[in-house]
PyMOL Python script that loads the backbone (N, CA, C, O; Angstrom):
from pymol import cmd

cmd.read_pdbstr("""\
ATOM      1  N   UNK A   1      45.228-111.504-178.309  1.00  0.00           N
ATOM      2  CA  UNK A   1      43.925-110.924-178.488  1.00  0.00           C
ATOM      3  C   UNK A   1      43.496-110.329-177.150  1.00  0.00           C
ATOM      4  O   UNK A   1      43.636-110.819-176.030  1.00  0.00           O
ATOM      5  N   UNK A   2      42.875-109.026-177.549  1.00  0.00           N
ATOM      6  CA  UNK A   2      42.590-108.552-175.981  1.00  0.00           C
ATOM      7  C   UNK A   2      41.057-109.123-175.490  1.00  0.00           C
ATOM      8  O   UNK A   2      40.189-109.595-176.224  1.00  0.00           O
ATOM      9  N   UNK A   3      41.025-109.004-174.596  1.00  0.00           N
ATOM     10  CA  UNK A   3      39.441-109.330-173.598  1.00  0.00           C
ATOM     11  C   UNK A   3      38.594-108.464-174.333  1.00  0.00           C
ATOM     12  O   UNK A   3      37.595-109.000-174.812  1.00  0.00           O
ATOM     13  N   UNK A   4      38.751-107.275-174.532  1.00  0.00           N
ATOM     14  CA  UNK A   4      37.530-106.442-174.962  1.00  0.00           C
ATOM     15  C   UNK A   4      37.255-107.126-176.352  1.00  0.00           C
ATOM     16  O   UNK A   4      36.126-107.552-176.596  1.00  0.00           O
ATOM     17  N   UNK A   5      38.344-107.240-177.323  1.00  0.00           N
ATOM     18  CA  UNK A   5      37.770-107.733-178.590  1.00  0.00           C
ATOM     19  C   UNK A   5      37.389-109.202-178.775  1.00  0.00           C
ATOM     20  O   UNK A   5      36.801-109.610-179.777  1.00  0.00           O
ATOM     21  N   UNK A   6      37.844-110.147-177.513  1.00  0.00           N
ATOM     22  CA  UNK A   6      37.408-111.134-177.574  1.00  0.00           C
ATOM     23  C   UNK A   6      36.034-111.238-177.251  1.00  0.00           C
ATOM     24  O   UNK A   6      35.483-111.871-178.152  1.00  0.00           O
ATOM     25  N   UNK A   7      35.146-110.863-176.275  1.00  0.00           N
ATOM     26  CA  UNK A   7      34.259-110.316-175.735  1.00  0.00           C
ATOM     27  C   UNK A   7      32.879-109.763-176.807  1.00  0.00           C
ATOM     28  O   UNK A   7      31.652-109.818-176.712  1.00  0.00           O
ATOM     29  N   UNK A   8      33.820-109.242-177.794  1.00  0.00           N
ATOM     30  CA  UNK A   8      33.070-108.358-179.055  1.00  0.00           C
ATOM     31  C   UNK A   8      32.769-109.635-179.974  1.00  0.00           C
ATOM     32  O   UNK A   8      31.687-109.751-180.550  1.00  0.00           O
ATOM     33  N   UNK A   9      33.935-110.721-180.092  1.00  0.00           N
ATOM     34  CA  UNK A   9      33.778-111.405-181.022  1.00  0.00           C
ATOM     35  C   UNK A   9      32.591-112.611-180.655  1.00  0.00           C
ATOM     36  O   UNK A   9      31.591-112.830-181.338  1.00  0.00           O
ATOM     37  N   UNK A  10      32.813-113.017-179.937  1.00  0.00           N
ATOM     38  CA  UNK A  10      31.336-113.536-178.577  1.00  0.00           C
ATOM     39  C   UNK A  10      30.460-113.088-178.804  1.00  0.00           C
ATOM     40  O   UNK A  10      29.515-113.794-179.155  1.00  0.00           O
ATOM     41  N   UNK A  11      30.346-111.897-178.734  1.00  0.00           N
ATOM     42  CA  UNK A  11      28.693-111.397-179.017  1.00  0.00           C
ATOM     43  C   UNK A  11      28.079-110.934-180.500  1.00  0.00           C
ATOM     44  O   UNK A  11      26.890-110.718-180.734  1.00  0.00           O
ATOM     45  N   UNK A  12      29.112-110.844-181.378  1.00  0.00           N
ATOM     46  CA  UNK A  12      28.958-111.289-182.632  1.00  0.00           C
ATOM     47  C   UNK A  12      28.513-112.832-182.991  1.00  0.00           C
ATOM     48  O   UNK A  12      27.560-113.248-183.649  1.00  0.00           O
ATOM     49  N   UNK A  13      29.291-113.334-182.485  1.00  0.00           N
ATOM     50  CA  UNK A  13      28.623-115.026-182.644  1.00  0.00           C
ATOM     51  C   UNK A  13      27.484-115.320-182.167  1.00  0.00           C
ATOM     52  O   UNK A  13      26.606-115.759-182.909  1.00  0.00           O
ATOM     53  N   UNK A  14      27.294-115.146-180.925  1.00  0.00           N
ATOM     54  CA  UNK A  14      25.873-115.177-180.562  1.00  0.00           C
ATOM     55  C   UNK A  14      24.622-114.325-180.951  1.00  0.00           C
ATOM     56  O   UNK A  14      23.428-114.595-180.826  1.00  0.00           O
ATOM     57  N   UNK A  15      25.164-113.353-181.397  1.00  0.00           N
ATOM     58  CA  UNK A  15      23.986-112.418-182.131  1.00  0.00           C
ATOM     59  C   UNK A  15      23.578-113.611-183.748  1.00  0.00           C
ATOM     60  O   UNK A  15      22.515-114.190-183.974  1.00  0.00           O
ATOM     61  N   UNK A  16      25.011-113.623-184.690  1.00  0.00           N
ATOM     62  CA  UNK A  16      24.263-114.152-185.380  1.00  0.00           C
ATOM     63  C   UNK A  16      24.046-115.778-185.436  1.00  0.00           C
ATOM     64  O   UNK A  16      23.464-116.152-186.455  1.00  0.00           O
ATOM     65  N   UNK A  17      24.483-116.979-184.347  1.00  0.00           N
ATOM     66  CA  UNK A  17      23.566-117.990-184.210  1.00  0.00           C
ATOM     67  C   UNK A  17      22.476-117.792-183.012  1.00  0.00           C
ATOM     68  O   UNK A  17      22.094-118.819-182.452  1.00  0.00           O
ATOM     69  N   UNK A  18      22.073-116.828-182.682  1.00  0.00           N
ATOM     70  CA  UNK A  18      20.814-116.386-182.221  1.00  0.00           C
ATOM     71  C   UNK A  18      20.834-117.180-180.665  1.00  0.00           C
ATOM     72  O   UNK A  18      19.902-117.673-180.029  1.00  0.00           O
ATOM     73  N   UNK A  19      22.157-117.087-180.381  1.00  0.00           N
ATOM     74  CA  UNK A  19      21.881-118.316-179.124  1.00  0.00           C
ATOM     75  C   UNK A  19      22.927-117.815-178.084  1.00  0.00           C
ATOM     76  O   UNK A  19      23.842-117.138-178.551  1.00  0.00           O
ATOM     77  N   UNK A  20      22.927-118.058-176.688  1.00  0.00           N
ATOM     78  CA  UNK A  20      23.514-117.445-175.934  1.00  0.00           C
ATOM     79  C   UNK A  20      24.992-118.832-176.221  1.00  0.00           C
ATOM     80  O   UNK A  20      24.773-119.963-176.655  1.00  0.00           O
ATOM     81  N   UNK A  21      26.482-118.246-175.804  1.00  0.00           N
ATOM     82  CA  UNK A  21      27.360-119.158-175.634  1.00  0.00           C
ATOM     83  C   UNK A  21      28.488-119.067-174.185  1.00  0.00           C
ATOM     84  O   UNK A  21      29.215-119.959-173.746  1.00  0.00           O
ATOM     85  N   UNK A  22      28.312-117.755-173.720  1.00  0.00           N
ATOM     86  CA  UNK A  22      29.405-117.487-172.405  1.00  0.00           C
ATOM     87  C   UNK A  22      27.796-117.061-171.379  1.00  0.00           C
ATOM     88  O   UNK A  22      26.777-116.629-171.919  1.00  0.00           O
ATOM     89  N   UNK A  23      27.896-117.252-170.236  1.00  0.00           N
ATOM     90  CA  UNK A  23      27.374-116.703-169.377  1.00  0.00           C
ATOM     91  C   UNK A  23      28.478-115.996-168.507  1.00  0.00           C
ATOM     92  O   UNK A  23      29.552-116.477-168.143  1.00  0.00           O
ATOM     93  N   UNK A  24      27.911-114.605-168.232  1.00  0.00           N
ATOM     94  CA  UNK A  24      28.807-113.904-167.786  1.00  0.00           C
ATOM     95  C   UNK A  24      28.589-113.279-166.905  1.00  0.00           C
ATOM     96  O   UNK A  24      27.645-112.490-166.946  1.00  0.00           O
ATOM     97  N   UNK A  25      29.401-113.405-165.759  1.00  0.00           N
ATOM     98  CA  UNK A  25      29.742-112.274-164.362  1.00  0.00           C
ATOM     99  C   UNK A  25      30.305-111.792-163.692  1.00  0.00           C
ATOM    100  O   UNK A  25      31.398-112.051-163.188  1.00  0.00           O
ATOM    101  N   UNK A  26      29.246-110.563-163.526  1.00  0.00           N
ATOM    102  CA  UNK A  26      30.250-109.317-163.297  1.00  0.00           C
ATOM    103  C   UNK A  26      31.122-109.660-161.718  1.00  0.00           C
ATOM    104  O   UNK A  26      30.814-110.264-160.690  1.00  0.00           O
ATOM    105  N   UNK A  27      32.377-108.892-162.208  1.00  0.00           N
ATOM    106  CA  UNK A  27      33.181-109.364-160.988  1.00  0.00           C
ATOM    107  C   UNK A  27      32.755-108.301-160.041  1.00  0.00           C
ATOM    108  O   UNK A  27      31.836-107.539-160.342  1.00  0.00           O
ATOM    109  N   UNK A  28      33.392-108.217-158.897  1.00  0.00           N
ATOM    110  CA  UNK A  28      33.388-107.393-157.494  1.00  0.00           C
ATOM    111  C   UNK A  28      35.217-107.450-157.455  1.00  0.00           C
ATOM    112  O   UNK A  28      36.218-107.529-158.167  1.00  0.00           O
ATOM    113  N   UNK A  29      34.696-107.333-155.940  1.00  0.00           N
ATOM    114  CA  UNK A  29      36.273-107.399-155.239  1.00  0.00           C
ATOM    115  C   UNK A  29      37.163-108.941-155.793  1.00  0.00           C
ATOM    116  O   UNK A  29      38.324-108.891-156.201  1.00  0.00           O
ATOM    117  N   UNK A  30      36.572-109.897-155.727  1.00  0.00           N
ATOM    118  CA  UNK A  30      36.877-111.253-156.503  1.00  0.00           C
ATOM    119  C   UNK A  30      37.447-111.296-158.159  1.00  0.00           C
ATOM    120  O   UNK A  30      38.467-111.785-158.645  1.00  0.00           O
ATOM    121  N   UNK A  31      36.557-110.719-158.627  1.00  0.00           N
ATOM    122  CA  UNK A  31      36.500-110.592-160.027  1.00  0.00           C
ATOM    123  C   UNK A  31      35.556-111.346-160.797  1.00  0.00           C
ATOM    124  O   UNK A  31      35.233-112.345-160.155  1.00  0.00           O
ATOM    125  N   UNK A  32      34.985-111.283-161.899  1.00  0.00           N
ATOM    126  CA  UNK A  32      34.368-111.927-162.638  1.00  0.00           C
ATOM    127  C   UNK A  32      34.714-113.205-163.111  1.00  0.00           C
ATOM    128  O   UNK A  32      35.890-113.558-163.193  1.00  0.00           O
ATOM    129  N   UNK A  33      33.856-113.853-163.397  1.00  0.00           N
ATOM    130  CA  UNK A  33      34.378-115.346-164.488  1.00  0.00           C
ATOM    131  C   UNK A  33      32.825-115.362-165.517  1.00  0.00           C
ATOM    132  O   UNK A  33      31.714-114.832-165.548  1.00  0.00           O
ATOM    133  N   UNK A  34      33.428-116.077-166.059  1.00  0.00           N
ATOM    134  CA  UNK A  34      32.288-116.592-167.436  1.00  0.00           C
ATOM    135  C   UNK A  34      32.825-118.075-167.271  1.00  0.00           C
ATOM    136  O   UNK A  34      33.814-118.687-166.868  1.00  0.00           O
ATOM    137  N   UNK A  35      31.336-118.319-167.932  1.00  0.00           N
ATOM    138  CA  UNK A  35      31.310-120.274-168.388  1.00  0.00           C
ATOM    139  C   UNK A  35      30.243-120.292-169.528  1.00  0.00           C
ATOM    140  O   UNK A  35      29.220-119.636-169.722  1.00  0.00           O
ATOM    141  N   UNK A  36      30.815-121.201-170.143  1.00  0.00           N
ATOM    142  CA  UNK A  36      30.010-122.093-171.431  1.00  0.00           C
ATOM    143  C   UNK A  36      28.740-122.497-170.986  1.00  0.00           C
ATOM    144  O   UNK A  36      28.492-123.090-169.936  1.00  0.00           O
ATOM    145  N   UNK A  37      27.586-121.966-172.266  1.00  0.00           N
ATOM    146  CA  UNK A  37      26.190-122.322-172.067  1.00  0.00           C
ATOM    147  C   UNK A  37      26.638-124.202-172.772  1.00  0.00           C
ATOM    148  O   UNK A  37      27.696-124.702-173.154  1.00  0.00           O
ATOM    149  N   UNK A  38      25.528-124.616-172.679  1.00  0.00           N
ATOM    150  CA  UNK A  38      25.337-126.386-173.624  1.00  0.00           C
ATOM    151  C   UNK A  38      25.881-125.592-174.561  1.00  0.00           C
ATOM    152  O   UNK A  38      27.089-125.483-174.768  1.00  0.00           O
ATOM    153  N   UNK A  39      24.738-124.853-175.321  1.00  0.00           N
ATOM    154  CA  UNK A  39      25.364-124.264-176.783  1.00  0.00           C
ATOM    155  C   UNK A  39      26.764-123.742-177.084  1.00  0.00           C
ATOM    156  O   UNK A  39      27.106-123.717-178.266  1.00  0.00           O
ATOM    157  N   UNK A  40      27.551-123.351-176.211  1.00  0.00           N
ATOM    158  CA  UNK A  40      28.639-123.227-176.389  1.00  0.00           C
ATOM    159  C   UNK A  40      29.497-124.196-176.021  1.00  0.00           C
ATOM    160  O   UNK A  40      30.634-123.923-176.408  1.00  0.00           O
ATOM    161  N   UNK A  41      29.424-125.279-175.397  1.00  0.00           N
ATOM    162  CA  UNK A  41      30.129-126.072-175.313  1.00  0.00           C
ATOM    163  C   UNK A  41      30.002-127.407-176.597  1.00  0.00           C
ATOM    164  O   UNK A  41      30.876-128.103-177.114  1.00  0.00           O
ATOM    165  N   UNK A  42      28.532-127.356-176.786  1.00  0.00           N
ATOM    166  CA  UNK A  42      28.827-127.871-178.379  1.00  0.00           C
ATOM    167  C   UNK A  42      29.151-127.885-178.852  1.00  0.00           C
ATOM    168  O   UNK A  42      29.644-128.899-179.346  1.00  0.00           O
ATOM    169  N   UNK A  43      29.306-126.140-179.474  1.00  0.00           N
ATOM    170  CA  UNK A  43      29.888-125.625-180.635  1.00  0.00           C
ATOM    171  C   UNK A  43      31.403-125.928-180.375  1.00  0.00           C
ATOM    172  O   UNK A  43      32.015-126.501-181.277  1.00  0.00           O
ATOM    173  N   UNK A  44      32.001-125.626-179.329  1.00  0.00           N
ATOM    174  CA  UNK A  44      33.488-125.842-178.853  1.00  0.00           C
ATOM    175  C   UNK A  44      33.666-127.243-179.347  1.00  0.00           C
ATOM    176  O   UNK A  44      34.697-127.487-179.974  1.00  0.00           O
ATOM    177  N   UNK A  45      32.762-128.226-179.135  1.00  0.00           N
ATOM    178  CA  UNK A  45      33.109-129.677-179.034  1.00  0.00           C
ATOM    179  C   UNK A  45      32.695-129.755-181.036  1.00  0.00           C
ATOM    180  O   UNK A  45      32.933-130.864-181.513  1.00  0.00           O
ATOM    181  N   UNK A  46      32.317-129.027-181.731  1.00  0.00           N
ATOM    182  CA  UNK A  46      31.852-129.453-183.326  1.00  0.00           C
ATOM    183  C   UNK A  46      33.388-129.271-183.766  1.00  0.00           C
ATOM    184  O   UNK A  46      34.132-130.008-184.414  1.00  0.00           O
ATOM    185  N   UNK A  47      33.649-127.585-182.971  1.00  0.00           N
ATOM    186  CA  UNK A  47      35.327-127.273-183.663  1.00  0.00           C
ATOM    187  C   UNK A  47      36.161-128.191-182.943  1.00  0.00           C
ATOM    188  O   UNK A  47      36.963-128.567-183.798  1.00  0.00           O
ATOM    189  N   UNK A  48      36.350-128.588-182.202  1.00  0.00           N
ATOM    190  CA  UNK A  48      37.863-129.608-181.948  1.00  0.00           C
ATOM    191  C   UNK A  48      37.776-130.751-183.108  1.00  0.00           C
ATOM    192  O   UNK A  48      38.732-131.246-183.705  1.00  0.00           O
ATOM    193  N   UNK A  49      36.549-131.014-183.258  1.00  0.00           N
ATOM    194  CA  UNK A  49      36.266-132.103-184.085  1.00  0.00           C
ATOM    195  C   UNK A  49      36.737-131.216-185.887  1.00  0.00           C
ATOM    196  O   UNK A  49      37.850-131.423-186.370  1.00  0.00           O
ATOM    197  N   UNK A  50      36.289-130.822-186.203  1.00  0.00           N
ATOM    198  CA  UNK A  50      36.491-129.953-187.743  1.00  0.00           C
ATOM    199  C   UNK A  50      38.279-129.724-187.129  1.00  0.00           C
ATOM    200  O   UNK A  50      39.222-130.037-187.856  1.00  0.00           O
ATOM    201  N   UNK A  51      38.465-129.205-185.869  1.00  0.00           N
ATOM    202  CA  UNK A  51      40.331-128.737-186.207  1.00  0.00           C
ATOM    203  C   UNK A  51      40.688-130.431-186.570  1.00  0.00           C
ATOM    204  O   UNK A  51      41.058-130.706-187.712  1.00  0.00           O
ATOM    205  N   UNK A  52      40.553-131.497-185.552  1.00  0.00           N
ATOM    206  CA  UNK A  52      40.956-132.656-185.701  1.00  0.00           C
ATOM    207  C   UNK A  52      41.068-133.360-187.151  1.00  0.00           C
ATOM    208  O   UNK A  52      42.035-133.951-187.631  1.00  0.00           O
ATOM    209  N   UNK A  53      39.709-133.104-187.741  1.00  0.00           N
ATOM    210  CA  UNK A  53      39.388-133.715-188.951  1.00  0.00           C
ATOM    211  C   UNK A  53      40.595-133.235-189.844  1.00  0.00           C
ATOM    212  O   UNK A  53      41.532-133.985-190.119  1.00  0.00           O
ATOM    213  N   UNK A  54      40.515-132.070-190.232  1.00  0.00           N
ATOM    214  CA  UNK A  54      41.384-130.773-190.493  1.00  0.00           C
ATOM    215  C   UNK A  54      42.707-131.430-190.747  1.00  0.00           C
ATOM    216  O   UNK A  54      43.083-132.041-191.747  1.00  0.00           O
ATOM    217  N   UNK A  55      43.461-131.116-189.390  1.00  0.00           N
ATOM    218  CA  UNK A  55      44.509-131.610-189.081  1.00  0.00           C
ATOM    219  C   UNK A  55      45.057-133.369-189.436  1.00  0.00           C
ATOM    220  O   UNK A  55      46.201-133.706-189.134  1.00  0.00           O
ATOM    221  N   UNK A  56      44.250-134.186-189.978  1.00  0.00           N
ATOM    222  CA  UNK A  56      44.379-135.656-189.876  1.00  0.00           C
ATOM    223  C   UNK A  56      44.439-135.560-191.999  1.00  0.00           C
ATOM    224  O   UNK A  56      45.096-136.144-192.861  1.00  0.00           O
ATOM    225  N   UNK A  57      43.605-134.740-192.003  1.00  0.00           N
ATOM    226  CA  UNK A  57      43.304-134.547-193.862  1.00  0.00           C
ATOM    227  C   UNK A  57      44.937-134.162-194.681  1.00  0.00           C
ATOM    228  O   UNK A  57      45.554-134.665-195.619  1.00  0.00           O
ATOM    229  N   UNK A  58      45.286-132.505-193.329  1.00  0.00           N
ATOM    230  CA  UNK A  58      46.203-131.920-193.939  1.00  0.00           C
ATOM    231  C   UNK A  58      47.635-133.279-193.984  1.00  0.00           C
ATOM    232  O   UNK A  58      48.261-133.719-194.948  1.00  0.00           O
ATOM    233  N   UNK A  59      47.727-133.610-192.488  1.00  0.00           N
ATOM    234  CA  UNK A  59      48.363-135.208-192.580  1.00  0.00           C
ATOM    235  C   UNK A  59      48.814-135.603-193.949  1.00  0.00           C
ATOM    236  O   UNK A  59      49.716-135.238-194.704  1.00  0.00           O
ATOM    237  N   UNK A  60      47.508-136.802-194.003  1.00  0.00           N
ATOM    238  CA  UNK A  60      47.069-137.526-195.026  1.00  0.00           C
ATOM    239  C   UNK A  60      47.638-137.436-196.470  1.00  0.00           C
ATOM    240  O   UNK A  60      48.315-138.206-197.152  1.00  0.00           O
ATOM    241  N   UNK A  61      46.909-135.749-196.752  1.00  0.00           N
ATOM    242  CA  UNK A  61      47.445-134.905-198.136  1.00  0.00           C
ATOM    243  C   UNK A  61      49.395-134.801-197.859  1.00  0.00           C
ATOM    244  O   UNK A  61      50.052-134.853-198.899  1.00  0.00           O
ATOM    245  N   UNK A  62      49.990-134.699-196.858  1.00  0.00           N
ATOM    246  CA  UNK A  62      51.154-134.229-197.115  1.00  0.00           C
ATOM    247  C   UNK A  62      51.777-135.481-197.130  1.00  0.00           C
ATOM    248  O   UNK A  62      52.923-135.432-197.577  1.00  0.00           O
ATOM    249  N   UNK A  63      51.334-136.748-196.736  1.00  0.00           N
ATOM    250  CA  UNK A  63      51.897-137.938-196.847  1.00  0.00           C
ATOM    251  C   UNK A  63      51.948-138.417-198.445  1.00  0.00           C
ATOM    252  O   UNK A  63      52.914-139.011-198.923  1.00  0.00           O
ATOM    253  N   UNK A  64      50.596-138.017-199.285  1.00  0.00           N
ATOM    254  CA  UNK A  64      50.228-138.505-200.575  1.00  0.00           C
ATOM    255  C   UNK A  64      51.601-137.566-201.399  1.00  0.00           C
ATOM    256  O   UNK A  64      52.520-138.131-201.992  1.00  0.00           O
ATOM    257  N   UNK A  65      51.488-136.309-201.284  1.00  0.00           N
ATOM    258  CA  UNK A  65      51.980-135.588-201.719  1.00  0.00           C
ATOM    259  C   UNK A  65      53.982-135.803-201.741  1.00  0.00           C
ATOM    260  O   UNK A  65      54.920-135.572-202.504  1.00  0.00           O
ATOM    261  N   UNK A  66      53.861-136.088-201.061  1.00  0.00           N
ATOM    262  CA  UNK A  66      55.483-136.519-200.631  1.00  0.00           C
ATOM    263  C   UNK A  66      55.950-137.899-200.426  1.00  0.00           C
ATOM    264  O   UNK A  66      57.084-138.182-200.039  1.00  0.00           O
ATOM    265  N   UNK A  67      55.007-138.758-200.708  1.00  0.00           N
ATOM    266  CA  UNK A  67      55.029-139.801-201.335  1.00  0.00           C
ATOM    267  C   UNK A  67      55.594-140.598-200.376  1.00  0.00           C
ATOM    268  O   UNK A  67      56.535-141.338-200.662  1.00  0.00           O
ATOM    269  N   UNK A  68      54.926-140.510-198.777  1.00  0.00           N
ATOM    270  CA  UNK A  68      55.377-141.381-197.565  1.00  0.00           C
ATOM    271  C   UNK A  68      54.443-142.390-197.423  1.00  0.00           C
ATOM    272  O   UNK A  68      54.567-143.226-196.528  1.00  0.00           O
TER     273      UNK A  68
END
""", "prot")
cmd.dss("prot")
cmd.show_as("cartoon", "prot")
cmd.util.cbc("prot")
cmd.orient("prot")
């Protein structure tokens, strides 16, 4: 995925949960960096949790399913 469309997809998210999630700056001779608002580090911390959950279900189901 490139920077520009990642960038795009960021500000799609934050447009529609109405909330800032990267703070961002502009680089110089150094270059720029960004960091996670709270709100974005939440949200980061809701999804590890939903991939985890996710991932422990799909588990679970393929154990039932295959009869381990």
């Amino acid at each position: 995925m490139s920077y520009r469309y990642a960038l795009h997809r960021i500000s799609l998210a934050e447009k529609r949960l109405k909330c800032k999630l990267v703070i961002r700056h502009r680089g110089g001779v150094a270059g720029g960096t960004s960091e996670l608002t709270a709100e974005g580090k939440a949200l980061l911390m809701k999804y590890r949790k939903v991939e985890k959950d996710l991932e422990n279900f799909l588990k679970r189901s393929n154990e039932l399913w295959n009869g381990d």
